[in-house]
C-alpha positions in Angstrom: 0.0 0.0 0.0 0.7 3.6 -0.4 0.3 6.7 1.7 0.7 10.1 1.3 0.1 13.3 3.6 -3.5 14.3 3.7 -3.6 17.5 3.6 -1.7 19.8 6.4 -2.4 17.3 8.9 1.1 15.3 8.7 -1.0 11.8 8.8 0.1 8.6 6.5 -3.1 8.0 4.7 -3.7 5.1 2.6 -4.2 6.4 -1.3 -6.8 3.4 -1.1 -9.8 4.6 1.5 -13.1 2.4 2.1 -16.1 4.1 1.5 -18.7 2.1 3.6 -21.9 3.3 1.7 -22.2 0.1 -0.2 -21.6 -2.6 1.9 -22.6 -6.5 1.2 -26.3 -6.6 2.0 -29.1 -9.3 2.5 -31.4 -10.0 -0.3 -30.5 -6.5 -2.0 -32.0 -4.8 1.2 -30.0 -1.8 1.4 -30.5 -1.4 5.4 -30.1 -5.4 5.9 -25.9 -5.4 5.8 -24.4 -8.4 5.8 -22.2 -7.5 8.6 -20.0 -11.0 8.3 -18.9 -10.3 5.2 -19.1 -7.0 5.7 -16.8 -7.3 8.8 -14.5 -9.8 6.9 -13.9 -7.3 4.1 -13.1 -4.1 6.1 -10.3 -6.1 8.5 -9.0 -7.6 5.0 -8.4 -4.2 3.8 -7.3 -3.0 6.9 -4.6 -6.3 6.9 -3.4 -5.1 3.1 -2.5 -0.8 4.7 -6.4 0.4 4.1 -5.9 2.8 7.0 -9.0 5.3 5.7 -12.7 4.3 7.0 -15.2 6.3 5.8 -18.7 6.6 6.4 -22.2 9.0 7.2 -25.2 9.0 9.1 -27.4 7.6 6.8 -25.2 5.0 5.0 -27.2 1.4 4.9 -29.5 3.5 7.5 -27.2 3.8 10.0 -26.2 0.1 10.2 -23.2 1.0 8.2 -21.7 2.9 11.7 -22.5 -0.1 13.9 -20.7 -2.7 11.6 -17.6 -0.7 11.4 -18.0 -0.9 15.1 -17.8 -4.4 15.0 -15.0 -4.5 12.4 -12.5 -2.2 14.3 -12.8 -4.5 17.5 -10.0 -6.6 18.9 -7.4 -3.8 17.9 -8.7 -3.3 14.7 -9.6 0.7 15.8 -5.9 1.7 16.8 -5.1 0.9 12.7 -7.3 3.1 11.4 -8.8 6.5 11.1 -12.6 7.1 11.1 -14.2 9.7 8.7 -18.2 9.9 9.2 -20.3 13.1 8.7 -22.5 15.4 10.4 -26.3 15.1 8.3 -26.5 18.6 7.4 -30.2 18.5 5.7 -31.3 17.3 9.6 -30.1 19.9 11.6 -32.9 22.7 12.6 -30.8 24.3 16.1 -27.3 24.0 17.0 -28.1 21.5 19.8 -29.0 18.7 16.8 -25.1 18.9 16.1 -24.4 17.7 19.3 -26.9 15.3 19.5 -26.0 13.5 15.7 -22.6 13.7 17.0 -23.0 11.9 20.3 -25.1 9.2 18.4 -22.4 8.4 15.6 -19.9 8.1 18.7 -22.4 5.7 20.1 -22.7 3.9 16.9 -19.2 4.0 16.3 -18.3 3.0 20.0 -15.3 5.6 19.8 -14.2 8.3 22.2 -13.5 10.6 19.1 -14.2 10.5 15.4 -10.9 11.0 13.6 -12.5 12.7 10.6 -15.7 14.9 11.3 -17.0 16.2 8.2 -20.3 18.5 7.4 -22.3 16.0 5.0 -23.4 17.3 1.3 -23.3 20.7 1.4 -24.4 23.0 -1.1 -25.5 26.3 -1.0 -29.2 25.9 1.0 -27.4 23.0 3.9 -24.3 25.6 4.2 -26.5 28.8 4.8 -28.4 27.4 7.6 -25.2 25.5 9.0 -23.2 28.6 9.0 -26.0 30.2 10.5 -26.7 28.0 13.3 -23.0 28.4 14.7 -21.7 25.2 12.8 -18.0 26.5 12.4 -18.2 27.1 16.9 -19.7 23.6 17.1 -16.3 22.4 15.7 -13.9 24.4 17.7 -15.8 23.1 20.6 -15.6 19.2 19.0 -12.3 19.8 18.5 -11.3 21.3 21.6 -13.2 18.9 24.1 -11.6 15.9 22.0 -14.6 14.3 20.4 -13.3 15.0 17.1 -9.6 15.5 15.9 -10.1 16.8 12.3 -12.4 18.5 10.5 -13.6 19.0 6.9 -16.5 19.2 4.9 -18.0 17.0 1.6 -18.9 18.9 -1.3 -22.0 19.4 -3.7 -22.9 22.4 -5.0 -20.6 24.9 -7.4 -17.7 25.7 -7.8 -18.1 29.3 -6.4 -19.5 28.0 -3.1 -16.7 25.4 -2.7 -13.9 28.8 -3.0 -16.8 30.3 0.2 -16.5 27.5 1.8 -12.5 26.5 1.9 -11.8 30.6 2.8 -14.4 30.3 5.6 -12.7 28.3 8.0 -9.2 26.3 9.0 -10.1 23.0 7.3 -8.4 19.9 7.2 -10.1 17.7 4.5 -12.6 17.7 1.5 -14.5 15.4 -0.2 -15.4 16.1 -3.4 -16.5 13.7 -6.2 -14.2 13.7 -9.6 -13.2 10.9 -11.6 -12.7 10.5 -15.6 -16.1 12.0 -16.5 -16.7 14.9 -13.9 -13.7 16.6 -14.5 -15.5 19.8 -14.2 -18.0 19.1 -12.2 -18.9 20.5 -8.8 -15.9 21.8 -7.1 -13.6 19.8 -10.0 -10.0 20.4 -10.8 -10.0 23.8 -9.9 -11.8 23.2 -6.6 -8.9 20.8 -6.2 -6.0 22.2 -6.5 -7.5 25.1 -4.8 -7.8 23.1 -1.8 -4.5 21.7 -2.0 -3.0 24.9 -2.4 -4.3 25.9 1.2 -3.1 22.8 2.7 -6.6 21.0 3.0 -6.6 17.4 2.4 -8.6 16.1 -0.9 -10.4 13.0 -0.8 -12.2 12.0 -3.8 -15.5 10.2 -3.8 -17.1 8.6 -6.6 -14.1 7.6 -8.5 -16.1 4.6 -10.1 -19.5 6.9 -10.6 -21.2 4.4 -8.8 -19.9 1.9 -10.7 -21.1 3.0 -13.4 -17.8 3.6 -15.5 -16.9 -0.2 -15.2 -19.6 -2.6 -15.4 -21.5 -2.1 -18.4 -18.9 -0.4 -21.0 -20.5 1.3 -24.5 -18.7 0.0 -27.1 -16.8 3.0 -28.0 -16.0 3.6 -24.5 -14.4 -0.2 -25.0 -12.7 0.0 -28.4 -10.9 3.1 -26.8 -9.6 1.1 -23.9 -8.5 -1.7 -26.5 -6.7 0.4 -29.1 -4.5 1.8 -26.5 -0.9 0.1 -26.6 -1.3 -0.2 -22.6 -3.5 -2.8 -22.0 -5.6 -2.0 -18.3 -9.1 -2.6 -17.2 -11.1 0.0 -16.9 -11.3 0.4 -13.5 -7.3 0.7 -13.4 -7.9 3.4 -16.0 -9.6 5.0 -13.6 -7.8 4.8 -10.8 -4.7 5.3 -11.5 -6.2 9.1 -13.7 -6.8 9.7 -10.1 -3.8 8.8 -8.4 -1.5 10.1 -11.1 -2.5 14.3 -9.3 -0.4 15.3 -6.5 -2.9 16.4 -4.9 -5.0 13.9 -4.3 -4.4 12.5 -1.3 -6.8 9.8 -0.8 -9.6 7.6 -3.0 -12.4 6.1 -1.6 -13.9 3.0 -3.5 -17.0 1.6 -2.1 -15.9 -2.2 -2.3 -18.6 -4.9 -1.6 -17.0 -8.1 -2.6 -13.8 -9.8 -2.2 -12.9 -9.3 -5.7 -13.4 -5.5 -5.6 -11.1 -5.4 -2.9 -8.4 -7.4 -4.5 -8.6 -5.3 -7.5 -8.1 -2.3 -6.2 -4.9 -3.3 -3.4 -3.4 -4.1 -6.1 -3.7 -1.3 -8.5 -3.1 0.8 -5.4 0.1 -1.0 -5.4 1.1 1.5 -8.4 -0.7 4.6 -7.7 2.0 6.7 -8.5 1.4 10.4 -8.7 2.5 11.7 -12.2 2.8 7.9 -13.6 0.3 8.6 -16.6 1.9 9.4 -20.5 0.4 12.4 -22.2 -0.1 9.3 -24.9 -2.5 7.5 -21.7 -3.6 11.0 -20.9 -5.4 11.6 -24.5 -7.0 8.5 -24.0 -9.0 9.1 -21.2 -10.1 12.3 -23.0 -11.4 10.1 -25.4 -13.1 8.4 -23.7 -14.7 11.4 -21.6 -15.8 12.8 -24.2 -17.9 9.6 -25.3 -19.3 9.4 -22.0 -20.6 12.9 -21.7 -22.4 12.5 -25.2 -24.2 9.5 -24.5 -25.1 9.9 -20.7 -28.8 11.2 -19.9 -29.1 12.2 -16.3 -26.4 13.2 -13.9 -27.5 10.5 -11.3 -24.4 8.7 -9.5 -27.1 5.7 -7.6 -26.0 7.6 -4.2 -29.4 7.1 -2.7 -29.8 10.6 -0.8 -33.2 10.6 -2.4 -34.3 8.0 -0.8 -36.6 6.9 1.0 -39.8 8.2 -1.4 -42.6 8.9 0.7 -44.5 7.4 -2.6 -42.2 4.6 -2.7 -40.4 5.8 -6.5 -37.3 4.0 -6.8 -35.4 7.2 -7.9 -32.2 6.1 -9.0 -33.6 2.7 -10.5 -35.9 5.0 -12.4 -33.0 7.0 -13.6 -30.5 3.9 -14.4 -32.7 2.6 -17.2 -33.2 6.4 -18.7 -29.6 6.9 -18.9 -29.1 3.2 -20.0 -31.6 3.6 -22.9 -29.2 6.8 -23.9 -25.9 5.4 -22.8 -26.3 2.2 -24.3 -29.0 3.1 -27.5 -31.2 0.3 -25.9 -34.6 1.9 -25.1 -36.2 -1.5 -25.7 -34.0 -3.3 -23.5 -34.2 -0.7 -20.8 -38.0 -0.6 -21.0 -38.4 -4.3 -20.4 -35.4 -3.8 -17.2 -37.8 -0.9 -16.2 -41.2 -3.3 -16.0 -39.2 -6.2 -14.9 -36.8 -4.7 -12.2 -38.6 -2.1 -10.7 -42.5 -3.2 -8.9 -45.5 -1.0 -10.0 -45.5 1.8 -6.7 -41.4 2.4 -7.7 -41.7 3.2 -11.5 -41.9 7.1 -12.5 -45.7 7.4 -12.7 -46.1 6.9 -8.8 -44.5 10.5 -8.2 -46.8 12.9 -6.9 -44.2 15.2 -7.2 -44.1 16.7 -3.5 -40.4 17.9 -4.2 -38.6 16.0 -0.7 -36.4 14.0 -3.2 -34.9 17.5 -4.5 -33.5 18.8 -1.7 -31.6 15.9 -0.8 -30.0 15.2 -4.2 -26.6 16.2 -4.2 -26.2 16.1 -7.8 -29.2 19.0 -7.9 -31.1 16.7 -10.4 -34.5 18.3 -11.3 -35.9 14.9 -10.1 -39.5 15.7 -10.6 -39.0 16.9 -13.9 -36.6 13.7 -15.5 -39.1 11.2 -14.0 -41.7 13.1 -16.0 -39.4 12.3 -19.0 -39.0 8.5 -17.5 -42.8 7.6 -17.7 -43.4 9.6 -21.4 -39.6 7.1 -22.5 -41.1 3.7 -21.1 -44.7 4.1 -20.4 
């Protein structure tokens, strides 16, 4: 494994983090986790120099905090360090931050939460945080010793994300970036920004849910062939990340053994500046593809969820941007009737807007399930 210095903190970070939003779970219940497997997967990590343990409040519904529990027993805890996140969108008076924060070190069974981050915010969550004295509620976190670091993950634009890192003495983002959203959200600019200051970048989504490696558009594929380097895609797009300086940190939300053995050893030559301008141009290519063919900007993250109506959201908007993506309406419209049960699919919105302010992608949710139902019903 390899580490490098997150940030201005002076700690050895693994450039390989686990991101415990999509654990192993029962019978494709997100909130049922299969905390055996679950528990065997984080300690193998943890065995191969995974020293980065990242998760939120609402990850598997808050079962994802008690298994990590359970994982980082019998010594397992003094390996690691612990990144979970405040739930911004709940907090209505500065006494909630105390309370979500003396839950999650419940949860967590910790005396202090090595990472403290302010979950998902974007410009509405950050107003009313800022507000409601969460910048104080940190010093004070900080000072009494229930939190060591802190930081914030990011969702909204790139002008916010500048407000945000002048605001306050961070010591970590999390922003999403990978091959596609070069530009998006806070970006490469938001990046470097951040590094220039001395805060510590840790990139989410490096995968897009996945969705960059499991079902691969042809032309996405011929690119990856024709290149005299021969990697899979998910190297492609790990090592595009690793190859900045400053990136400190990747977080790849591994459910199965073979996910996990994948990336250790990719990670195992996560060199920063290790990519060819030749290797470079090819993962232009290949961006470019993506971002003509894909539909909605939905990364399967879940925040939406639970619907009051019971809409699947982002099952809703994987077969939209799979009837784009892969030209395959017909396909996707018999995965829509066949995957998703009558009270998920598009029609059942009512459209009473929760979904929208929890989407961190600022999807016009009601809107593109409007175009769902018109594309398969």
């Amino acid at each position: 494994m390899l580490y490098r210095n997150l940030g201005s903190t002076g700690e050895k970070i693994s450039i390989l983090g686990y991101g415990c939003m999509r654990l192993p779970v029962k019978n494709g219940q997100y909130n049922n986790v299969d905390s055996v497997n679950a528990i065997h997967l984080i300690r193998k990590a943890i065995d191969n120099g995974v020293n980065y343990i990242d998760t939120a409040y609402p990850y598997h519904n808050g079962h994802s905090e008690t298994v990590i529990a359970d994982a980082l027993k019998n010594g397992y805890r003094d390996k690691v360090f612990i990144s979970d996140k405040l739930p911004s969108w709940l907090i209505q008076k500065r006494e909630d931050m105390d309370h979500y924060l003396q839950e999650q070190l419940e949860r967590l069974q910790t005396e202090q939460i090595d990472f403290y981050l302010l979950h998902s915010i974007k410009e509405d969550y950050w107003s009313k945080l800022e507000s409601l004295g969460v910048l104080e509620f940190l010093d004070e976190a900080v000072a009494d010793g229930r939190i060591k670091y802190t930081g914030f993950s990011f969702h909204g634009e790139l002008e916010l994300f500048f407000d945000v890192i002048d605001s306050y003495n961070w010591d970590v983002c999390q922003v999403q970036y990978n091959i596609v959203d070069e530009n998006y959200q806070a970006g490469i600019e938001g990046i470097r920004y951040a590094s220039s200051k001395g805060v510590g970048v840790v990139i989410m989504e490096p995968l897009r849910g996945g969705t960059l490696v499991k079902t691969i558009p042809t032309e996405v594929q011929d690119i990856w062939d024709e290149s005299p380097v021969k990697r899979s895609p998910v190297e492609w797009a790990l090592k595009y990340l690793w190859d900045k300086k400053e990136i400190n940190v990747v977080l790849s939300g591994m459910s199965n053994n073979n996910d996990l053995d994948e990336n250790l050893k990719i990670a195992e030559e996560g060199f920063t500046n290790s990519l060819t301008p030749d290797e470079k141009e090819i993962i232009k290519e290949v961006r470019t593809v993506y971002r003509f063919r894909k539909q909605v900007d939905c990364t399967q993250c879940g925040y939406c969820m639970p619907c009051p109506q019971g809409v699947d959201i982002p099952g809703n908007f994987l077969q939209l941007n799979h009837s784009y993506m892969f030209q395959d309406t017909e396909n996707a419209k018999m995965n829509y009737y066949m995957l998703l049960k009558d009270n998920e699919r598009a029609s059942k919105c009512n459209k009473c807007g929760e979904c929208e302010k929890l989407c961190p992608q600022m999807i016009p949710i009601q809107s593109t399930l409007e175009t769902v139902r018109k594309t398969f019903e």
